[in-house]
C-alpha positions as CSV (number, residue, x, y, z in Angstrom):
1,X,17.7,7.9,-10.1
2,X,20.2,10.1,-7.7
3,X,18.0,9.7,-4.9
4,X,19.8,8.4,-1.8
5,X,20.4,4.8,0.1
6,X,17.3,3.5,1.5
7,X,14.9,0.4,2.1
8,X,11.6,-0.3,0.9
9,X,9.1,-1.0,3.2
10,X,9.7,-4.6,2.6
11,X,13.5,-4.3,3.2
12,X,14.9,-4.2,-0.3
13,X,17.2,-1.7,-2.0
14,X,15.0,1.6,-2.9
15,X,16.0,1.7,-6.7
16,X,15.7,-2.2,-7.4
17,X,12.1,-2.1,-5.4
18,X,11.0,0.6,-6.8
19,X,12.0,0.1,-10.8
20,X,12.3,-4.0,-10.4
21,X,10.9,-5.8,-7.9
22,X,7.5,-4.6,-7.7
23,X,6.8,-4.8,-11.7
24,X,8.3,-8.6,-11.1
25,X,5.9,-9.2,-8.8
26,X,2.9,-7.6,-10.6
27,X,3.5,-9.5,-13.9
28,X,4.1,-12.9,-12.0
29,X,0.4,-12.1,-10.3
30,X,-0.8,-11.4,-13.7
31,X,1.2,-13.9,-16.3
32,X,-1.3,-17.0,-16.1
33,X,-3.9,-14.8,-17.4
34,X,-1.7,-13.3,-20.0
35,X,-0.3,-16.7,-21.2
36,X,-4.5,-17.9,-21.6
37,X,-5.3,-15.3,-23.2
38,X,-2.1,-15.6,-25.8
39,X,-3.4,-18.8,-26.3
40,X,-6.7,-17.6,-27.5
41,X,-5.7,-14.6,-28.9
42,X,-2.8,-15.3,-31.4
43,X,0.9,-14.4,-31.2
44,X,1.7,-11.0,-31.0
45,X,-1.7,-10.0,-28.9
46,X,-0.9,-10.1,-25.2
47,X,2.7,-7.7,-24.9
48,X,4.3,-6.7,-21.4
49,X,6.5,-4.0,-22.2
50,X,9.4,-3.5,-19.8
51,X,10.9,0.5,-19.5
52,X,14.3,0.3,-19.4
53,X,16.7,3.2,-19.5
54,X,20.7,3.7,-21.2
55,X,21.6,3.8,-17.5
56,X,21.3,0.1,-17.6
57,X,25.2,0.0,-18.7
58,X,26.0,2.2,-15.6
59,X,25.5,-1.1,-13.3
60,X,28.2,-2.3,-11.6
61,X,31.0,-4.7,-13.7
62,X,29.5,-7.4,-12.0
63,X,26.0,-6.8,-13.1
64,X,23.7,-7.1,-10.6
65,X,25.0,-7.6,-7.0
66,X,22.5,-10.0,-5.4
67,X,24.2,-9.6,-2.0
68,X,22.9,-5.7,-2.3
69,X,19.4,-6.2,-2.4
70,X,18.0,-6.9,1.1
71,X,20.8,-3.8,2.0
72,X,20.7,0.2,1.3
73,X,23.7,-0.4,-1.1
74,X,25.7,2.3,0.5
75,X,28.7,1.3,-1.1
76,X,27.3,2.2,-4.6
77,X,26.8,5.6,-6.5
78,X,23.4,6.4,-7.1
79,X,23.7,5.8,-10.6
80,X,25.2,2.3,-10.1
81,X,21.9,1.2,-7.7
82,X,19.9,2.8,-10.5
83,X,21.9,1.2,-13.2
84,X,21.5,-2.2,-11.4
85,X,17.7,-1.9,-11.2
86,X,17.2,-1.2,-15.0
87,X,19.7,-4.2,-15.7
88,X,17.5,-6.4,-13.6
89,X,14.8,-5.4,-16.5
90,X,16.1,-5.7,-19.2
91,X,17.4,-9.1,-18.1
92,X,14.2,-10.3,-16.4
93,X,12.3,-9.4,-20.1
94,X,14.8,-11.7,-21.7
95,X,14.2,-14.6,-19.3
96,X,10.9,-14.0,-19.3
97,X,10.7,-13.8,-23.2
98,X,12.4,-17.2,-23.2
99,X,9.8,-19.0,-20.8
100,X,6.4,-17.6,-22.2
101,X,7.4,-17.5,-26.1
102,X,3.4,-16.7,-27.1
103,X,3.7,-13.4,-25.2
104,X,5.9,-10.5,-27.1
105,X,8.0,-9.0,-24.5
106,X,9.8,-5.7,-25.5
107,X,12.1,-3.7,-23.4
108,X,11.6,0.0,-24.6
109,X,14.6,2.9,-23.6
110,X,12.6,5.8,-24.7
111,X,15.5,8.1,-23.9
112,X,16.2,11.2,-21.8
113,X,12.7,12.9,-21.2
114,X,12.4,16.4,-19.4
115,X,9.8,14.8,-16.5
116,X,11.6,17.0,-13.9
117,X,13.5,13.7,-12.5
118,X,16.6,15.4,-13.8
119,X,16.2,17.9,-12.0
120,X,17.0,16.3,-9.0
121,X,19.5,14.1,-10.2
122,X,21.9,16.4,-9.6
123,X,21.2,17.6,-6.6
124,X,23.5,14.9,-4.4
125,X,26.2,15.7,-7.6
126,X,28.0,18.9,-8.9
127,X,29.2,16.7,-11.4
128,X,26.0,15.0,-12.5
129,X,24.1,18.7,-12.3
130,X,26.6,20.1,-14.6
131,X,26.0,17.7,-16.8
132,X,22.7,17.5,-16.9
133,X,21.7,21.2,-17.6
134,X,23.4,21.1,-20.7
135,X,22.4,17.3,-22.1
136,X,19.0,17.8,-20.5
137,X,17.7,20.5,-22.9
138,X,19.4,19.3,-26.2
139,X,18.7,15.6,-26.5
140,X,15.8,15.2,-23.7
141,X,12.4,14.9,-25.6
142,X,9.0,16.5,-24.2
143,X,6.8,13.7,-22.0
144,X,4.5,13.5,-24.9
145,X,7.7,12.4,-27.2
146,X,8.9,10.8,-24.6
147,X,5.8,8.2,-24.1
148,X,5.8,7.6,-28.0
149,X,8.4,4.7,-27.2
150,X,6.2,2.7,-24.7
151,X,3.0,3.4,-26.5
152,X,4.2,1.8,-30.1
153,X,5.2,-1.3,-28.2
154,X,2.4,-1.8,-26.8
155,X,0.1,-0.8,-29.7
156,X,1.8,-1.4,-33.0
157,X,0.2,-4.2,-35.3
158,X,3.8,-5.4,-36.5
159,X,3.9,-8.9,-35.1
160,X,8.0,-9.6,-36.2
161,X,9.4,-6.3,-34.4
162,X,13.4,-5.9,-35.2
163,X,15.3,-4.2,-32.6
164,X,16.0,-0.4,-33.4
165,X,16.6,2.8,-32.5
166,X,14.2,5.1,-33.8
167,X,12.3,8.6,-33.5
168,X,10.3,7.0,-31.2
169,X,13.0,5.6,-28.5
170,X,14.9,2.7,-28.6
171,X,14.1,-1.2,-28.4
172,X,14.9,-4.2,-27.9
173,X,12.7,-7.1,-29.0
174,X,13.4,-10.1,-26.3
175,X,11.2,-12.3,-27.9
């Protein structure tokens, strides 16, 4: 999240590599087999759920900056490049929803979780640090909480989900 400019091996922006690109690429390896077996299986059966996070709205105004990507993004905060990445999620689930309407694809937000990563979020910024040590222990949830959002998208027997927030993190049903 607050780590600093850099390039994947590949060349691409660290944050939109790491959160984006490489679960892209993954589910486009994987999404003829998925869109067979939806056919065989019923609706509902074959999910891909897509993590997400509230930073999402922290992207820049002009949502994802294409020109950034094959760059370190320098001229963005940390949480902007971060931000961006999450965006590219939630949008790509939507798209992706809208193409392959036999698969359920769900965006989850399961919140703030104490994993340790905001630990180090603050370590580039006072401001962020400050912040964080008080949010951080009064609305982040354990990692077993935490996981509860990701693990009732992809096992829950409810075929029409509704978007929600709940105990269990938030959603948002793309398809």
């Amino acid at each position: 999240m607050d780590h600093p400019e850099g390039l994947t091996k590949d060349g691409y922006e660290l944050q939109s590599g790491t959160n984006f690109l490489g679960h892209a690429l993954l589910i486009r390896l994987l999404l003829p087999i998925m869109q067979r077996t939806a056919l065989q299986t019923g609706p509902g059966d074959v999910r891909i759920v897509s993590l997400t996070s509230g930073l999402h709205a922290r992207a820049p105004l002009a949502g994802i900056l294409f020109h950034s990507l094959k760059t370190d993004a320098s001229s963005l905060l940390a949480v902007e490049r971060y931000g961006q990445s999450k965006l590219a999620n939630v949008l790509y689930a939507k798209e992706l929803a809208y193409r392959t309407p036999d698969i359920r694809i769900v965006s989850v937000n399961p919140g703030m979780v104490r994993t340790g990563l905001t630990d180090v979020m603050g370590k580039n910024n006072l401001t962020y640090r400050v912040i964080l040590s008080v949010l951080s222990p009064i609305m982040g949830v354990s990692i077993e909480k935490g996981v509860k959002a990701q693990l009732w998208a992809w096992n829950s027997p409810e075929y029409i989900l509704k978007n929600s927030v709940g105990s269990v993190g938030w959603f948002l049903v793309t398809s």
